[in-house]
C-alpha atoms as an extended CHARMM CRD file, in Angstrom:
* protein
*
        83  EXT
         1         1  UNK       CA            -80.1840000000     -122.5240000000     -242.5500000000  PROA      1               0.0000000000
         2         2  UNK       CA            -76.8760000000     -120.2440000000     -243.0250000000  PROA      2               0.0000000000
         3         3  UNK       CA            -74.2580000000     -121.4510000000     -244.8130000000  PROA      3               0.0000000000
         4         4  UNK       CA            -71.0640000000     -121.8410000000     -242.7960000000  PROA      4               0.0000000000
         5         5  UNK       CA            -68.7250000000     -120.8930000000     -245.3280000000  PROA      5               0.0000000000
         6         6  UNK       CA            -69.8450000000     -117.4490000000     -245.0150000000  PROA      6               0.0000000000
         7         7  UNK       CA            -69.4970000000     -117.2600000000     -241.2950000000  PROA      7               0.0000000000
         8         8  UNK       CA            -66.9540000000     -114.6120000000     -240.0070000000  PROA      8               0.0000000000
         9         9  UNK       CA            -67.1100000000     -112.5590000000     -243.6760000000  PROA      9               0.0000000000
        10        10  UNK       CA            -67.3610000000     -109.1880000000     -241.7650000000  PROA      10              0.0000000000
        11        11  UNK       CA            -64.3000000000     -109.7330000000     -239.4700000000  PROA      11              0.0000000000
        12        12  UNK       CA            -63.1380000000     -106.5500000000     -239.4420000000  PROA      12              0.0000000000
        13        13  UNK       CA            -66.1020000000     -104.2930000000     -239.7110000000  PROA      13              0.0000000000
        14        14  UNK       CA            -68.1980000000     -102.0700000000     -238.5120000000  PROA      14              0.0000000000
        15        15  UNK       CA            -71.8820000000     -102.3770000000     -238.7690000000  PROA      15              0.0000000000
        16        16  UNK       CA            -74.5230000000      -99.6030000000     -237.7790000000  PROA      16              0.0000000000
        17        17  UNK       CA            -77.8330000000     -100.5190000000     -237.5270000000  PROA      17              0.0000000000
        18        18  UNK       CA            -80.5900000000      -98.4670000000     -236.4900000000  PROA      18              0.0000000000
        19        19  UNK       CA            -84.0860000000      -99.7120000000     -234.9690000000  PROA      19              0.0000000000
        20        20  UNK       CA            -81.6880000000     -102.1650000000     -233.3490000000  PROA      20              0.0000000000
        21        21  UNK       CA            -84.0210000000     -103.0830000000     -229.7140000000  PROA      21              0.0000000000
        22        22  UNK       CA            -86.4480000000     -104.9670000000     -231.7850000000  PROA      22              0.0000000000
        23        23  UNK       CA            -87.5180000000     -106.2840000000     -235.2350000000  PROA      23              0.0000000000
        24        24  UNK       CA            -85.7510000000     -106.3670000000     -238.2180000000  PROA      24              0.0000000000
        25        25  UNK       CA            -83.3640000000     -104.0760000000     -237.1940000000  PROA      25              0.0000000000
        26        26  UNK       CA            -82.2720000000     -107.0430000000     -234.1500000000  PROA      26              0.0000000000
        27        27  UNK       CA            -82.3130000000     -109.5970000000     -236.2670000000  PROA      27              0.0000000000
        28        28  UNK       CA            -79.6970000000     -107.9460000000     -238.2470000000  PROA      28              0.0000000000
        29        29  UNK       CA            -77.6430000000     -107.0450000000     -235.2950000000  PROA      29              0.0000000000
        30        30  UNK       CA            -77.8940000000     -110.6630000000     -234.2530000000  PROA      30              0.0000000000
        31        31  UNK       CA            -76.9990000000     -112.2270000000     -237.8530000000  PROA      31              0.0000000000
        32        32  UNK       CA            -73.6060000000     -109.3840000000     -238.0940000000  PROA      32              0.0000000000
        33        33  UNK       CA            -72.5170000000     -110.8570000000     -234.8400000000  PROA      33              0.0000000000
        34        34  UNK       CA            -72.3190000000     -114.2620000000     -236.2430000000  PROA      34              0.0000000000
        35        35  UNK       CA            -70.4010000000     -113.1030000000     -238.9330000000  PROA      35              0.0000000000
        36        36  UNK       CA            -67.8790000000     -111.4020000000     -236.6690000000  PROA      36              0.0000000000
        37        37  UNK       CA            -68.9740000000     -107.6310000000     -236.9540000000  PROA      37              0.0000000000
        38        38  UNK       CA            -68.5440000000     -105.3190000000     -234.7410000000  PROA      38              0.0000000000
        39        39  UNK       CA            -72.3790000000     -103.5300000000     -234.3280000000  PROA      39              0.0000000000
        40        40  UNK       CA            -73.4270000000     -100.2380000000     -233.5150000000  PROA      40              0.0000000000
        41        41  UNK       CA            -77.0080000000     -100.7370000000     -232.7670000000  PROA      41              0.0000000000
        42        42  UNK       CA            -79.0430000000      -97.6610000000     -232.7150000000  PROA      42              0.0000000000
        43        43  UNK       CA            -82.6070000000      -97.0710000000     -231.3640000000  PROA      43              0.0000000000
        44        44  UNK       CA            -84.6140000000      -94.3850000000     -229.8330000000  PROA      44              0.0000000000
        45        45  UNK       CA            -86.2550000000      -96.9830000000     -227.3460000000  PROA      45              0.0000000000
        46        46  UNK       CA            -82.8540000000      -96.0670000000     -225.0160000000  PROA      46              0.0000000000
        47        47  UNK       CA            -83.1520000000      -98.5000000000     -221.9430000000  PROA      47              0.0000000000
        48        48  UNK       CA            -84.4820000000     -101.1080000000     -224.1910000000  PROA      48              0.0000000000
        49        49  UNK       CA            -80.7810000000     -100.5860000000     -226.2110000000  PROA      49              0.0000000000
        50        50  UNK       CA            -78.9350000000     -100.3600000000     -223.9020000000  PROA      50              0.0000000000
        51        51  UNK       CA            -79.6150000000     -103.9480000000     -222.1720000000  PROA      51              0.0000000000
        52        52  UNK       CA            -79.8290000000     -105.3420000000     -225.3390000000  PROA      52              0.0000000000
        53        53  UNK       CA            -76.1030000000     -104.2400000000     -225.8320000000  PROA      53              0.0000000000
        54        54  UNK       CA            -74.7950000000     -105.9670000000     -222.7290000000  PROA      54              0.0000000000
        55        55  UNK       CA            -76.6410000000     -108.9760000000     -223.5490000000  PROA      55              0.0000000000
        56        56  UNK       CA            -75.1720000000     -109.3190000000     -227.2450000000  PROA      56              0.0000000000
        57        57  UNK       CA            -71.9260000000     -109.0770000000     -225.9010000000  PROA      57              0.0000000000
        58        58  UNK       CA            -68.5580000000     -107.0410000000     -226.0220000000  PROA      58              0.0000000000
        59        59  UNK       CA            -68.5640000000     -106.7270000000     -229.8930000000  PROA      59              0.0000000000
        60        60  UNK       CA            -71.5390000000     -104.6020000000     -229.1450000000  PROA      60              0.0000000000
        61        61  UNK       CA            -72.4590000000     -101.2610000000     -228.3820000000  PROA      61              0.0000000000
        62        62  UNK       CA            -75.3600000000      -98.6050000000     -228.3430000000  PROA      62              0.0000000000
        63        63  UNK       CA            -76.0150000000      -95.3720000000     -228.9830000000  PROA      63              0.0000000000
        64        64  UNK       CA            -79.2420000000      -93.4930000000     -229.0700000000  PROA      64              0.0000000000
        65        65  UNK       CA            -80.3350000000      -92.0510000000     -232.1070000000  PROA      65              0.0000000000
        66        66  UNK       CA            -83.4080000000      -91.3390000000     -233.7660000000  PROA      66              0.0000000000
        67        67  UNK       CA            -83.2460000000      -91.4030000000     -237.1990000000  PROA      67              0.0000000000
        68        68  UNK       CA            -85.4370000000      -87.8250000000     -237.5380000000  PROA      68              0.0000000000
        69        69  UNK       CA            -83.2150000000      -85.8730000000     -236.4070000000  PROA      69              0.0000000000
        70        70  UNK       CA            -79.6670000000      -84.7920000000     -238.0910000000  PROA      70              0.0000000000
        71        71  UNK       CA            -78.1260000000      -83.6280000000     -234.8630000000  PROA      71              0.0000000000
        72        72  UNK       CA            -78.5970000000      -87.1520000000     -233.4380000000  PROA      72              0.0000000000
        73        73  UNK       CA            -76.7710000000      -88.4330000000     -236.5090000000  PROA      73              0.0000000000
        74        74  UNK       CA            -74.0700000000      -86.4240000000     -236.6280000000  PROA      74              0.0000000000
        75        75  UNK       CA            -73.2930000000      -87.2430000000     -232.3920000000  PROA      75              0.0000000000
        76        76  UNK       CA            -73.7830000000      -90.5850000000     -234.0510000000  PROA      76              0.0000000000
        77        77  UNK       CA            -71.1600000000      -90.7130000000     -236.1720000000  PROA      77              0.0000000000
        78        78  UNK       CA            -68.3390000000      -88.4720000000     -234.0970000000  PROA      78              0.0000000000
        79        79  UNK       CA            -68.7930000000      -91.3770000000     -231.5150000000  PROA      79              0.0000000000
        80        80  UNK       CA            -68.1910000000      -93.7410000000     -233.7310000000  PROA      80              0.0000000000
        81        81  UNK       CA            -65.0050000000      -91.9570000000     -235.2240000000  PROA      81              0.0000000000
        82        82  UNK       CA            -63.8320000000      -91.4000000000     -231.7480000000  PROA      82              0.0000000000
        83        83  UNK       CA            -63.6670000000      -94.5700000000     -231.0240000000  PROA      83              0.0000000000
């Protein structure tokens, strides 16, 4: 069980998680939400993403990416400084 005291100890950031649509990588997205992040999740599995974004709520958002390539990761990251 978590420990409540730490709940909300990433009010404030900005977590980017890749292989977000399933796995380890949603787990994480899920447990960063409880702790107030805002999440980037990240997958190449795009629909799948996408609907998962929606779901997790407005503290949420996707962008494809796969992790291969280095032009995917720099669109990555001028979305996320854009924003």
């Amino acid at each position: 069980m978590m420990d409540s005291s730490k709940l909300g100890r990433l009010n404030g950031k900005v977590g980017l998680i890749t292989g977000a649509a399933s796995g380890i990588g949603l787990a994480t997205a899920k447990m960063m939400l409880l702790q107030d992040a805002t999440i980037i999740i990240t997958d190449v599995q795009i629909e799948k993403g996408q609907k998962l974004a929606r779901k997790l709520g407005e503290n949420a958002s996707f962008i494809p990416l796969d992790v291969r390539l280095e032009e995917h990761w720099k669109s990555v990251i001028n979305q996320i400084e854009a924003s």
